[in-house]
DSSP file (Angstrom, degrees, kcal/mol; ACC not computed):
  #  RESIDUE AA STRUCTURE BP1 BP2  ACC     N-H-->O    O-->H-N    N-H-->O    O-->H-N    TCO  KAPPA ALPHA  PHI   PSI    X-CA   Y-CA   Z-CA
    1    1 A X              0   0    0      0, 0.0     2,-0.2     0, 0.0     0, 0.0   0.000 360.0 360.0 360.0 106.9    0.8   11.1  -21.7
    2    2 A X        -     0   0    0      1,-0.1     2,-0.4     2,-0.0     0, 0.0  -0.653 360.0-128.1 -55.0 115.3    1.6   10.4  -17.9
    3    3 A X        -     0   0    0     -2,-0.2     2,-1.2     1,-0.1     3,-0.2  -0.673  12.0-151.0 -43.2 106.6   -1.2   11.3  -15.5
    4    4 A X    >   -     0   0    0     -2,-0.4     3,-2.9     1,-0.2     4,-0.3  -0.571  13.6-177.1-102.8 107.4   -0.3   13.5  -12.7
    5    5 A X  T 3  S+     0   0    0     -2,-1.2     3,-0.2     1,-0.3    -1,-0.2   0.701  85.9  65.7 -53.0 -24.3   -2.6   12.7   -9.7
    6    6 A X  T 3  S+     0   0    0      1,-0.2    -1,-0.3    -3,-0.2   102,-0.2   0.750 101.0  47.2 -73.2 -13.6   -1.0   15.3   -7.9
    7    7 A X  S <  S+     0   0    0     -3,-2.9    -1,-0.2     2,-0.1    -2,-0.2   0.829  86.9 109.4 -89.1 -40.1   -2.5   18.1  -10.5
    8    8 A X        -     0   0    0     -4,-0.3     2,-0.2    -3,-0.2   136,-0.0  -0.174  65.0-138.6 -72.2 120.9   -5.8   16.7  -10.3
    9    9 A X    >   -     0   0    0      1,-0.1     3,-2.9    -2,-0.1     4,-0.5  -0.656  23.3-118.7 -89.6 147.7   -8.5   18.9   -8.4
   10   10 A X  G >  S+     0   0    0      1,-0.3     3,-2.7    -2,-0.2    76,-0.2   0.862 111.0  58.3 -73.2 -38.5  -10.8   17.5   -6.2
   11   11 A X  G 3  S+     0   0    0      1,-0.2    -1,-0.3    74,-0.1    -2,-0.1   0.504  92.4  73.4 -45.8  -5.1  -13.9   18.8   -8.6
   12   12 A X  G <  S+     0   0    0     -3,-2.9   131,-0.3     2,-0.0    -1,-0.2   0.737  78.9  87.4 -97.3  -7.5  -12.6   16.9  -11.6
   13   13 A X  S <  S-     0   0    0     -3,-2.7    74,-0.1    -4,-0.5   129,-0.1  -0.532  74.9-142.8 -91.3 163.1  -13.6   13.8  -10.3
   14   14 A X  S    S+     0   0    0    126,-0.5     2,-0.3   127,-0.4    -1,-0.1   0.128  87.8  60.0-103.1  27.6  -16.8   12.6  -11.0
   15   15 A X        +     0   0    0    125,-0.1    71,-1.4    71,-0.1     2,-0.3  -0.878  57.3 173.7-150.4 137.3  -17.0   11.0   -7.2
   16   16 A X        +     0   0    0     -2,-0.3     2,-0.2    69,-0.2    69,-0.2  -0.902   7.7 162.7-154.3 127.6  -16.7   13.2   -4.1
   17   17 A X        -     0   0    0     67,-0.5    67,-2.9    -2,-0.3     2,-0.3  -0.926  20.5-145.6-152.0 155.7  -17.3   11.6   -1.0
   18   18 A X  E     -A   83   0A   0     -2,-0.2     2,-0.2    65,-0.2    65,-0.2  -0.917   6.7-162.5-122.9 153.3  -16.3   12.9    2.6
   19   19 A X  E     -A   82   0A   0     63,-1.9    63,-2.4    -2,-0.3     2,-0.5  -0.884  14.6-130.8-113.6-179.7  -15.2   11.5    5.7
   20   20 A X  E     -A   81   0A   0     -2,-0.2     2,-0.5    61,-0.2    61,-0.3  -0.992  24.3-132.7-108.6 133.0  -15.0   12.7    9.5
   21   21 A X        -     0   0    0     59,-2.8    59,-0.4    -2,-0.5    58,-0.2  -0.747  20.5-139.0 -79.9 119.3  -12.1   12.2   11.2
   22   22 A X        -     0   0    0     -2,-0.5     3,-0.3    57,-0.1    -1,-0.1  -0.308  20.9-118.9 -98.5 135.6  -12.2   10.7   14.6
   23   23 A X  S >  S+     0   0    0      1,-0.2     3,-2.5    -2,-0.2    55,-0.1   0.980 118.2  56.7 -40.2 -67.1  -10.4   11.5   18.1
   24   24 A X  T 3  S+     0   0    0      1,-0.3    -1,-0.2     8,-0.0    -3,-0.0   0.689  86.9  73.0 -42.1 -48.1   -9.3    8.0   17.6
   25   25 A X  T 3  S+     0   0    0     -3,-0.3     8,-1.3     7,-0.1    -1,-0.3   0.410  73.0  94.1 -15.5 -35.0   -7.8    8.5   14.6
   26   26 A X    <   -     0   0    0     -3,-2.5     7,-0.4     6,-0.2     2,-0.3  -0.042  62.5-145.2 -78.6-166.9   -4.6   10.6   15.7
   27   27 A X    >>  -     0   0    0      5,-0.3     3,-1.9     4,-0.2     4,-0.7  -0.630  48.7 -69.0 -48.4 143.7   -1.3    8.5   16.3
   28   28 A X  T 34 S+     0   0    0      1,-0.4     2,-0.1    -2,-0.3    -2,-0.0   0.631 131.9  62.1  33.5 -71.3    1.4    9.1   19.0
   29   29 A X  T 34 S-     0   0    0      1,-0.1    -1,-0.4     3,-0.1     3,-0.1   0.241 113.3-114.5 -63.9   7.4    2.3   12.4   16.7
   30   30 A X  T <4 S+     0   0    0     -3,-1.9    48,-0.4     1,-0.2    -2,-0.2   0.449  84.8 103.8  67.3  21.8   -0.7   13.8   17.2
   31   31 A X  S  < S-     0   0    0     -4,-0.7    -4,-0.2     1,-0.2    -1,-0.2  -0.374  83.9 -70.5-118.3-162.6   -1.6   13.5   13.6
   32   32 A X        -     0   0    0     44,-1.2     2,-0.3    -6,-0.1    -5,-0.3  -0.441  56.0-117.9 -91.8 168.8   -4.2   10.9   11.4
   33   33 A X    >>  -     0   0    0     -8,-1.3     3,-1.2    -7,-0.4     4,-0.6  -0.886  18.2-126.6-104.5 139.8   -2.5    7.6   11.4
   34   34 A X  T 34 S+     0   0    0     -2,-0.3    -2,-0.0     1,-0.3    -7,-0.0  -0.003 107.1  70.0 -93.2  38.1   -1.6    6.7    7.6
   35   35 A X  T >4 S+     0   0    0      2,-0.1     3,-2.1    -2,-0.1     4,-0.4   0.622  92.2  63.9 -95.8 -30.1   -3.4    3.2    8.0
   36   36 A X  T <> S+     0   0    0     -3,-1.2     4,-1.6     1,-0.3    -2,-0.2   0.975  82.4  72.0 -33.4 -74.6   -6.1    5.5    8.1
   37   37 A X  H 3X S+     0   0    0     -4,-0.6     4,-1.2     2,-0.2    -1,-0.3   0.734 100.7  47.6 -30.7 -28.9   -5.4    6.7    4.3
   38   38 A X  H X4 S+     0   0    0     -3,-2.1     3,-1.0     2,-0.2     4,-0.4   0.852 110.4  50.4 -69.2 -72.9   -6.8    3.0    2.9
   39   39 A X  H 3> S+     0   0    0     -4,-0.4     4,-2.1     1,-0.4    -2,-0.2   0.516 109.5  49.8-101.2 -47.7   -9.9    3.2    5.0
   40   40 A X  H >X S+     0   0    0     -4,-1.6     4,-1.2     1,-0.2     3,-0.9   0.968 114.3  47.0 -53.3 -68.4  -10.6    7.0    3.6
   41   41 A X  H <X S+     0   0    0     -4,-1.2     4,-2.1    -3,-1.0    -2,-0.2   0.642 103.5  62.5 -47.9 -20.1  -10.1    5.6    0.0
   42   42 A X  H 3> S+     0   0    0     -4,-0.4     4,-3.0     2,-0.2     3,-0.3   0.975  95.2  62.6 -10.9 -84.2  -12.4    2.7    0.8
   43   43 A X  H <X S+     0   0    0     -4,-2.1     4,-0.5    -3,-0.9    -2,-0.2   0.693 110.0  35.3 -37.4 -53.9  -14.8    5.1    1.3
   44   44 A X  H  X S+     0   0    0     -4,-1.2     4,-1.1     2,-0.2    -1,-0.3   0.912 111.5  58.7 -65.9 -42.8  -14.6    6.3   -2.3
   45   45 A X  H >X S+     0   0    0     -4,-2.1     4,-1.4    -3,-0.3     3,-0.8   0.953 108.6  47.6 -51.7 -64.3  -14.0    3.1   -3.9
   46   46 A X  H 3< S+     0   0    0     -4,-3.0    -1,-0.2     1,-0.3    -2,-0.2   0.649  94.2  69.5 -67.0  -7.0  -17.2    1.9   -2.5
   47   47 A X  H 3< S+     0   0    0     -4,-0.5    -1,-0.3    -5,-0.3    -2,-0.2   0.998 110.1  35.9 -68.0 -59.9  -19.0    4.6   -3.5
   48   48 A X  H X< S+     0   0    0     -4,-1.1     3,-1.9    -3,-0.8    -2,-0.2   0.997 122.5  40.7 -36.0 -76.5  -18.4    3.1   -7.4
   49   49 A X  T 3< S+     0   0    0     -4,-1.4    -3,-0.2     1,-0.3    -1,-0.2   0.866 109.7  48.8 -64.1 -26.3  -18.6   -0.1   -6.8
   50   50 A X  T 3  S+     0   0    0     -5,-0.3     2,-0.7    -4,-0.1    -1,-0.3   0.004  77.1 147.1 -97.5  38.5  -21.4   -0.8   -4.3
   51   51 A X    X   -     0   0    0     -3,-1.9     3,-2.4     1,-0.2     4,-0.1  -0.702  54.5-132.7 -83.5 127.3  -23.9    1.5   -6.5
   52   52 A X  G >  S+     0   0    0     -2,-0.7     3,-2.1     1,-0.3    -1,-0.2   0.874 102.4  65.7 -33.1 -68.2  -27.5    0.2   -6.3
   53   53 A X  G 3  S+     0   0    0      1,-0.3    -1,-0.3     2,-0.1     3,-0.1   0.472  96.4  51.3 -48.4 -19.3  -27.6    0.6  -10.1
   54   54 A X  G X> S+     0   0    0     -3,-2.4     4,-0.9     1,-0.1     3,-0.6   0.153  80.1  95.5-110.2  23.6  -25.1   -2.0  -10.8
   55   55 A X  H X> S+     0   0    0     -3,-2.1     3,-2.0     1,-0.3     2,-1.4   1.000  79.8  57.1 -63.7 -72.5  -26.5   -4.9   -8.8
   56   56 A X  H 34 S+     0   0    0      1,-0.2    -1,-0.3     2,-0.2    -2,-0.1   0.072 109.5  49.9 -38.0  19.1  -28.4   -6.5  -11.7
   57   57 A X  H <4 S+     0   0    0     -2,-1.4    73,-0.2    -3,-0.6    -1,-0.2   0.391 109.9  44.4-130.2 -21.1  -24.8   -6.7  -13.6
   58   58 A X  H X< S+     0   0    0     -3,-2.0     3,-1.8    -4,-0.9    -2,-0.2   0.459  71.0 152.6 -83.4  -2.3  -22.5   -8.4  -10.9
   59   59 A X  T 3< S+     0   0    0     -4,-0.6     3,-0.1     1,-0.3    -3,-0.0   0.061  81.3   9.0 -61.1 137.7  -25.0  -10.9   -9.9
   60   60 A X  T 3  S+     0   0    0      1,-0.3    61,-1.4    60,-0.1    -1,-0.3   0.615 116.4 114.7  85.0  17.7  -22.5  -14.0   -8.6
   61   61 A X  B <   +E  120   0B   0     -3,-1.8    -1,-0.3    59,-0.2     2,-0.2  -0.565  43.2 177.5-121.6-176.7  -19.7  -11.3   -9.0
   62   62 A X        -     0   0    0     57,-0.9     2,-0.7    -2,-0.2    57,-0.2  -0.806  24.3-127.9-172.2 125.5  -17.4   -9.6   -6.3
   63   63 A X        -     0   0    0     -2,-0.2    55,-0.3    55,-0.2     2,-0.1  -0.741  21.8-167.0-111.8 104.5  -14.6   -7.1   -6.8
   64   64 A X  E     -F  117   0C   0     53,-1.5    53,-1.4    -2,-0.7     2,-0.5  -0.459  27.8-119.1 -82.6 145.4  -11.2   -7.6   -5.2
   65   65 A X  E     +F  116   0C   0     51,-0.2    51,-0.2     1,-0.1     3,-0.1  -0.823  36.7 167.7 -76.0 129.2   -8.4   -5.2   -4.9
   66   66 A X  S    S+     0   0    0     49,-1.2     2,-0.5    -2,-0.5    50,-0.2   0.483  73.0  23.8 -40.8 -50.1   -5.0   -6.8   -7.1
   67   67 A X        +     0   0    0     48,-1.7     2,-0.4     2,-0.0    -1,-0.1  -0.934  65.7 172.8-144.2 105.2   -3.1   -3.6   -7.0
   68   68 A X        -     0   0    0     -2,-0.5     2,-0.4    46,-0.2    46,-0.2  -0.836   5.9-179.5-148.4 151.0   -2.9   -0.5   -4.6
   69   69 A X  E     -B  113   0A   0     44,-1.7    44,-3.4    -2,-0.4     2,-0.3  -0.989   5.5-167.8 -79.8 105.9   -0.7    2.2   -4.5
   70   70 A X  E     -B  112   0A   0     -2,-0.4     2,-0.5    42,-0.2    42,-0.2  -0.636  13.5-165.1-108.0 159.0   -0.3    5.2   -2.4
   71   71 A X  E     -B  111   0A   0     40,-4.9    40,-1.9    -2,-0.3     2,-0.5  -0.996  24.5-152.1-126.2 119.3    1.8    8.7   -2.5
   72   72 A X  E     +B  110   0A   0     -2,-0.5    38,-0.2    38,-0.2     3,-0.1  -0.865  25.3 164.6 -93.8 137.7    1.6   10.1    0.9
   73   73 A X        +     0   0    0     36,-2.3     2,-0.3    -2,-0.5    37,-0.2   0.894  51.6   6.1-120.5 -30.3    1.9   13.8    0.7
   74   74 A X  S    S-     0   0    0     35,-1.1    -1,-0.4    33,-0.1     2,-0.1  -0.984  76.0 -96.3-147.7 145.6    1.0   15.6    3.5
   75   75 A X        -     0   0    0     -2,-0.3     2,-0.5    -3,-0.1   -42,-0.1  -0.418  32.9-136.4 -62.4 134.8   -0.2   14.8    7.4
   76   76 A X        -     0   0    0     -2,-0.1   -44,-1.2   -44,-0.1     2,-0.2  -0.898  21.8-154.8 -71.3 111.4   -3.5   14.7    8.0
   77   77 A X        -     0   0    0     -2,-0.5     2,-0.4   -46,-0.2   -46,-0.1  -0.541  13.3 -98.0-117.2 144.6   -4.7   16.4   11.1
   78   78 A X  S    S+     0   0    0    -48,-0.4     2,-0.2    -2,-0.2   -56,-0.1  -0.737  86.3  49.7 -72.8 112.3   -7.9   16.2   13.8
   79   79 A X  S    S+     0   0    0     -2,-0.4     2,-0.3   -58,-0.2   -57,-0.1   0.196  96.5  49.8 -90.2 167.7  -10.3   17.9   13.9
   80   80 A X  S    S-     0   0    0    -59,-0.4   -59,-2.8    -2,-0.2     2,-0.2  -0.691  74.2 -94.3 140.5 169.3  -11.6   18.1   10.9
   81   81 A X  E     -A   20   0A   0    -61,-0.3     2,-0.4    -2,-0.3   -61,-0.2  -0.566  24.8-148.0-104.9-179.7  -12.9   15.9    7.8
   82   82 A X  E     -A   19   0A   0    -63,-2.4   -63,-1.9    -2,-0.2    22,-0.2  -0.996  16.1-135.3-145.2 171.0  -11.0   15.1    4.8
   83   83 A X  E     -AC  18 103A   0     20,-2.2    20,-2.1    -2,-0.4     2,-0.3  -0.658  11.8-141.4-113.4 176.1  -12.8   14.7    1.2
   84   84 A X  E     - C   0 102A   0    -67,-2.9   -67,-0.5    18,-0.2    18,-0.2  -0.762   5.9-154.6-159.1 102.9  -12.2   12.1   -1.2
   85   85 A X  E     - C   0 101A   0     16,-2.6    16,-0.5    -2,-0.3   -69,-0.2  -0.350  15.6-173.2 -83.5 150.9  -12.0   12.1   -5.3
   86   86 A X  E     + C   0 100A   0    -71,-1.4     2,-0.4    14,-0.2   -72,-0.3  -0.890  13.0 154.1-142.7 102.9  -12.7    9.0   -7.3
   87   87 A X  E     - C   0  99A   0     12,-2.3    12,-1.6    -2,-0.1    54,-0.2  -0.988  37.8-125.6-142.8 132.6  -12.4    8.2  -11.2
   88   88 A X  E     - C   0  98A   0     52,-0.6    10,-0.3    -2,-0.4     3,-0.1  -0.783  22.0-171.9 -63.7 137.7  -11.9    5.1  -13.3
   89   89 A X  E     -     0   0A   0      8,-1.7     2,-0.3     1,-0.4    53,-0.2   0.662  59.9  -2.0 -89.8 -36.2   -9.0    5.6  -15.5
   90   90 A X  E     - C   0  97A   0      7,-0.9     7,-2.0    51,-0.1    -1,-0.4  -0.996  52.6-129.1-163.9 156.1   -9.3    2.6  -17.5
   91   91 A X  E     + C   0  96A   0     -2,-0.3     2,-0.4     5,-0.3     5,-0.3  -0.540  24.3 176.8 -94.4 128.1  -11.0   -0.7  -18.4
   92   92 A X        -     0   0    0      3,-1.4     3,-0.2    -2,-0.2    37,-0.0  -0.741  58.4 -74.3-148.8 168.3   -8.8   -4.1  -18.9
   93   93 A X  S    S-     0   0    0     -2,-0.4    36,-0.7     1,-0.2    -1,-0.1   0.827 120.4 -12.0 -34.9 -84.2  -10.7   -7.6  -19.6
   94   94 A X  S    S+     0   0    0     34,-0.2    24,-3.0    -3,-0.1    33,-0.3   0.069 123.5  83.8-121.8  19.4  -12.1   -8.0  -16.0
   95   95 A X        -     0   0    0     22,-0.2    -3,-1.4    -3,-0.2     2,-0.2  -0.620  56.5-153.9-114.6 166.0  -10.2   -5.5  -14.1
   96   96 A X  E     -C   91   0A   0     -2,-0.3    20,-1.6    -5,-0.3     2,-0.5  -0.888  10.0-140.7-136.0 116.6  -10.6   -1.5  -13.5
   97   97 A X  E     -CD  90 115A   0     -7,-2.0    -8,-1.7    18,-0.2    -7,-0.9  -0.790  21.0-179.3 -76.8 155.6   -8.4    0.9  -12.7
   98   98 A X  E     -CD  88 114A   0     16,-1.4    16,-2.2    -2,-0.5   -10,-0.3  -1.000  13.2-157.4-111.4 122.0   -8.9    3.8  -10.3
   99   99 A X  E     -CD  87 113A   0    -12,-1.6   -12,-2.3    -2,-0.4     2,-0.3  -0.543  16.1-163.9-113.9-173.5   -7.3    6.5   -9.1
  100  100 A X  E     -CD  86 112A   0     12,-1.5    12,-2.9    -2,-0.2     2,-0.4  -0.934   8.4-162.7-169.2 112.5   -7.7    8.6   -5.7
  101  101 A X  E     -CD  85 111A   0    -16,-0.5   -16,-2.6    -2,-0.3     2,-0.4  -0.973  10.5-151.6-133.8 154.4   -7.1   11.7   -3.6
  102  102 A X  E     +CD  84 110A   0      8,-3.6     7,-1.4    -2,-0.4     8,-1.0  -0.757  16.0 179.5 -65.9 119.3   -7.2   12.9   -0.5
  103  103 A X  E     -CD  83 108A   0    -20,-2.1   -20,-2.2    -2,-0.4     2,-0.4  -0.924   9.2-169.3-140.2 157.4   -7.8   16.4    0.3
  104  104 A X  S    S-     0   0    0      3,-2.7     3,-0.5    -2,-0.3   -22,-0.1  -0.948  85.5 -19.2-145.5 111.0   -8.0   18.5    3.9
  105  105 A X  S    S-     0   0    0     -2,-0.4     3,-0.1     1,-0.3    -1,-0.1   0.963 129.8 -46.4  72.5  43.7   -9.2   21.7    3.6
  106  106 A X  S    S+     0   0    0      1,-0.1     2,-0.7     0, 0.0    -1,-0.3   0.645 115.1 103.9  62.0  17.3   -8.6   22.2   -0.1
  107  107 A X  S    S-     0   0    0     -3,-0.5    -3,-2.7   -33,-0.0     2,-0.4  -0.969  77.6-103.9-145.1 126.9   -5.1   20.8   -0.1
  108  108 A X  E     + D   0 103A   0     -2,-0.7    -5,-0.3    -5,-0.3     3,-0.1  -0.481  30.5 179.2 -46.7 101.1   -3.9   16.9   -1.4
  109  109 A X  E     -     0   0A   0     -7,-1.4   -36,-2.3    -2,-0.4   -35,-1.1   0.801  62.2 -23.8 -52.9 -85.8   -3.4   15.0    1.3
  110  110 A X  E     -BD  72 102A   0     -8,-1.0    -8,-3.6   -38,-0.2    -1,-0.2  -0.987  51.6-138.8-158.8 153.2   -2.3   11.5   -0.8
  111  111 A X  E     -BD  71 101A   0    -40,-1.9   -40,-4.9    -2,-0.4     2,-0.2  -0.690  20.1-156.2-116.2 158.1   -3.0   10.4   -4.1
  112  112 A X  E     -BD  70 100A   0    -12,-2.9   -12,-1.5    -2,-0.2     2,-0.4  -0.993  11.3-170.4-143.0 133.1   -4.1    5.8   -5.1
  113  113 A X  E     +BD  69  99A   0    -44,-3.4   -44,-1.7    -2,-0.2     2,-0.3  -0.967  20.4 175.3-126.5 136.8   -3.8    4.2   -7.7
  114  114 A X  E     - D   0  98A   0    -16,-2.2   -16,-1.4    -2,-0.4     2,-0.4  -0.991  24.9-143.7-141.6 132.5   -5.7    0.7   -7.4
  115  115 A X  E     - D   0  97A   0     -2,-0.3   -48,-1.7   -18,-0.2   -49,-1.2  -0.857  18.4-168.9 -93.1 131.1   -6.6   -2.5   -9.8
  116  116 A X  E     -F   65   0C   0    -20,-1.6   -51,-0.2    -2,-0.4   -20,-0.2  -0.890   2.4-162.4-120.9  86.2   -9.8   -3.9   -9.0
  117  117 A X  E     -F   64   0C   0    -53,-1.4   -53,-1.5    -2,-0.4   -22,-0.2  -0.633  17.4-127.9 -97.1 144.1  -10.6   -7.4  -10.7
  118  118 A X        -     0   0    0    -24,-3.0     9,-1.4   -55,-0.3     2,-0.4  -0.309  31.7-171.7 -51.2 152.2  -14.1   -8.9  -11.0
  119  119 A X  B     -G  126   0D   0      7,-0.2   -57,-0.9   -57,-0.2     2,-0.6  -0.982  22.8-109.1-154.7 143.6  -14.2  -12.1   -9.7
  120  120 A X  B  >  -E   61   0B   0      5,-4.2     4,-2.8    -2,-0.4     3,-0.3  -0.910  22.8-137.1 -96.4 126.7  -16.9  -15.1   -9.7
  121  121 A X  T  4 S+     0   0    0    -61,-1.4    -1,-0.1    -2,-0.6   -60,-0.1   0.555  94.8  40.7  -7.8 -53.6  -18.4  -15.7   -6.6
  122  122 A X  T  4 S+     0   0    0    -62,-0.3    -1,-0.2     1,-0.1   -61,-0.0   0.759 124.4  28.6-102.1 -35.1  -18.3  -19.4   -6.7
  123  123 A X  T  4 S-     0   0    0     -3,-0.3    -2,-0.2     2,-0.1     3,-0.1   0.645  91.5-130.8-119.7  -0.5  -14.8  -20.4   -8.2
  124  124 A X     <  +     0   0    0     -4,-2.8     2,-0.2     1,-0.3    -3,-0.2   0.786  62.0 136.8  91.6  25.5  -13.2  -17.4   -7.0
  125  125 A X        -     0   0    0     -5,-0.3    -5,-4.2     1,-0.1    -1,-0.3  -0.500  65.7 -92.7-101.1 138.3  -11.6  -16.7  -11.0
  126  126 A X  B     -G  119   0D   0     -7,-0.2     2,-0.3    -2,-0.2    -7,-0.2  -0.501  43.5-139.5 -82.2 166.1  -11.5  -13.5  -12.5
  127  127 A X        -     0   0    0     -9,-1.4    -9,-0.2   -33,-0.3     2,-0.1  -0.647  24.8-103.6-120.6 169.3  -14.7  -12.9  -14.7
  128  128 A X        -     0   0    0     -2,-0.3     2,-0.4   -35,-0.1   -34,-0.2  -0.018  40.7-117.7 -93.0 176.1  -14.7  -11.2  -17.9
  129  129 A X        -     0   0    0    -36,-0.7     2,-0.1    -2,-0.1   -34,-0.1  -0.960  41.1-130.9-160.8 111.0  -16.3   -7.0  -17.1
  130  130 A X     >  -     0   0    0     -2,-0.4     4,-4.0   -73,-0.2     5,-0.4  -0.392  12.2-112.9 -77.7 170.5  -19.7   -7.1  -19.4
  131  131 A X  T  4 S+     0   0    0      2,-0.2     4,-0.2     3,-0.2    -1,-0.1   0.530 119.7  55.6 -77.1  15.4  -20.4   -4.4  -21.7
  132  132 A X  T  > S+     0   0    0      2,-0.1     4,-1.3     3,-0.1     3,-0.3   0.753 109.7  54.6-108.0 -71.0  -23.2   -3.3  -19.8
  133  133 A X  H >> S+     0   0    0      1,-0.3     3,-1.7     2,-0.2     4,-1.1   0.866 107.7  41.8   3.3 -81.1  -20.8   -3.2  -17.1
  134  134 A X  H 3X S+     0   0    0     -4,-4.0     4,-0.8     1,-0.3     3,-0.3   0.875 109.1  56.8 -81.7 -25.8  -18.5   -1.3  -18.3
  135  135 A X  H 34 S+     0   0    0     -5,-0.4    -1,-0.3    -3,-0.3    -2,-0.2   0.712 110.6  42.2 -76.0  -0.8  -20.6    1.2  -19.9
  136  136 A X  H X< S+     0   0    0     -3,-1.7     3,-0.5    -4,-1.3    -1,-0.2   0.707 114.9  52.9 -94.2   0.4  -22.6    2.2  -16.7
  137  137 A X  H >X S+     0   0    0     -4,-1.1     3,-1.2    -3,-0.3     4,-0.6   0.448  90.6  75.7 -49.8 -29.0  -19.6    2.1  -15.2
  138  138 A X  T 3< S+     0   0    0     -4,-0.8    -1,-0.2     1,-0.3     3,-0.2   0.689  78.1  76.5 -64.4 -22.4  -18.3    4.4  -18.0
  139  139 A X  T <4 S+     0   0    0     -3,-0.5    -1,-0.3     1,-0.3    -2,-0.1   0.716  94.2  52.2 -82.2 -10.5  -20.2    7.4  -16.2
  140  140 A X  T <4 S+     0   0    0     -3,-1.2   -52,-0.6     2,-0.1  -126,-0.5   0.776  79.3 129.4 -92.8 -24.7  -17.2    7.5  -13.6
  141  141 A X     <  -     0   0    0     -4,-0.6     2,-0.4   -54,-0.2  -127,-0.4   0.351  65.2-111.1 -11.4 164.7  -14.7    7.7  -15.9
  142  142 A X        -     0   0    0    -55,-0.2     2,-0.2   -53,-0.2  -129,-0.1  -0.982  36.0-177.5-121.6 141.0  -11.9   10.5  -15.5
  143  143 A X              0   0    0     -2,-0.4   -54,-0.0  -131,-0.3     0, 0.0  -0.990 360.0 360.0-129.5 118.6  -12.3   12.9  -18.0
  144  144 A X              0   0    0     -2,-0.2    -1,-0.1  -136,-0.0  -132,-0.0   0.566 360.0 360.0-146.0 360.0   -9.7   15.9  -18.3
């Protein structure tokens, strides 16, 4: 079964985060500029991954993006905020995926899909994902 990000409502995910969109923001076209679109998904991404609860299980660790991918779908426009769904799809050795949308005003904006490996601190290797990891980790899962 193929996911389709594009189906996915912003309530199904089990991380919701917003931003505000900034004056600054616009481009030449008077619309958000789509370098913008990482920075918004950032914003979600870090919402997983920098959770207080999971300090005491990275210690020495650090999590780089491998992989992203975006589908732009519609401009995003000023004033205004845009929200931002978040889910792990799946689990790999020392990796995570994630997927990601955008939304303005109820309406999908761009969908991410991104690989995120754990990494050690000191030799800069990917690290194995413990199982205390990945099960509090487990609570972000996408479930549908």
């Amino acid at each position: 079964m193929t996911l389709e990000l594009n189906k996915i409502k912003l309530n199904e995910y089990p991380v919701q985060t917003h931003e505000k969109i900034r004056y600054a923001d616009m481009d030449r076209q008077g619309h958000v500029n789509n370098a913008l679109f990482s920075t918004f998904i950032e914003t979600g991404r870090i919402e997983i991954l920098r959770d207080q609860k999971l300090n005491h299980l990275i210690s020495q660790s650090e999590f780089v993006i491998a992989h992203l991918s975006m589908h732009f779908i519609e401009e995003i426009e000023w004033p205004g905020t845009v929200e931002i769904g978040t889910a792990i799809l799946s689990f790999g050795n020392s990796s995570l995926k994630l997927i990601q949308s955008i939304y303005q005003n109820n309406r999908l904006k761009a969908t991410a899909e991104s690989v995120i490996v754990q990494v050690d601190v000191l030799s800069k290797k990917s690290k194995p994902l413990s199982s205390d990891l990945k099960n509090e980790l487990s609570t972000y899962m996408f479930h549908k």
